[in-house]
C-alpha positions, 0 to 999 in steps of 0.5 A, a space after each residue: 500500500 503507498 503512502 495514501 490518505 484519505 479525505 472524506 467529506 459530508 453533506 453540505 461541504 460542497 457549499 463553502 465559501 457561501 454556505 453560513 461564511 461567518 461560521 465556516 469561513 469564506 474558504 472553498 472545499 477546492 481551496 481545502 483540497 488545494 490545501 491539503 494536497 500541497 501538505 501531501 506533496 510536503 509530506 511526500 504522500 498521496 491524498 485522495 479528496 472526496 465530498 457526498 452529500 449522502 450517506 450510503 456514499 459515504 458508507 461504501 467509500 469508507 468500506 472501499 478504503 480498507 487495503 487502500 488507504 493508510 489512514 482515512 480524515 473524515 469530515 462527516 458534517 451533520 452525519 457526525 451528530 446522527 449516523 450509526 452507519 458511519 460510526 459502524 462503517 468506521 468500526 468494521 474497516 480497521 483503518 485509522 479516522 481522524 474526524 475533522 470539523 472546521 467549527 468548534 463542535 462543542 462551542 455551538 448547539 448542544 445537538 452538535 456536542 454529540 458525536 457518533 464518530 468520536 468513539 470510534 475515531 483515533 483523534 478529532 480536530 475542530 475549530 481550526 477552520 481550513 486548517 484543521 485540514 493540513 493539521 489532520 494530514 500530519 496527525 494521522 501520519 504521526 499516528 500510523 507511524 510515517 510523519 
């Protein structure tokens, strides 16, 4: 398997930029993925950048991921604060999640402090912004032992 990651975004993240700017920022996904590929080719590895707004997409991406990725960062969205599928989906690859937000989860709603992804995930970043992105890459490969 080569140096890859995975980065793995949910529903609505395909509107940054122009979806709530004064709490997700003015910042893209292209910019993100300009980002974070620019932090891959630093690092030396592959990132693999991808958005649904559906769950089961996301559900059989993270199942794909298994034998090809060496660690996956999940931005979930909403799907953090609600999906089981996710968080099983997470539990049956055996493939190392960072999960991902660009907001402070646990600075908002009190629906958002929940997280389904949390248990299963090796660590989470939030509140960052866009930089939460570049921070995910180099914390997963210090976790799985390459950065």
């Amino acid at each position: 398997m080569t140096r890859s990651i995975l980065i793995l975004n949910g529903p609505n993240l395909n509107l940054l930029g122009t979806r709530q700017p004064e709490v997700y920022g003015p910042t893209t996904l292209a910019d993100i993925e300009a980002l974070c590929q620019a932090k891959a080719a630093a690092l030396g590895i592959h990132v693999d950048f991808r958005q649904s707004n559906h769950e089961g997409v996301l559900v059989d991406t993270l199942h794909d991921a298994r034998g090809k990725f060496s660690g996956i960062i999940l931005n979930a969205g909403a799907y953090t604060h609600t999906s089981v599928a996710l968080m099983d989906a997470i539990s049956s690859i055996m493939v190392p999640v960072v999960e991902l937000h660009l907001s402070n989860i646990h600075a908002r709603e009190e629906f958002r402090k929940k997280s389904y992804i949390a248990p299963v995930a090796v660590g989470q970043i939030c509140g960052f912004g866009a930089a939460g992105y570049p921070l995910a890459i180099e914390a997963i490969m210090a976790y799985i032992g390459e950065g």
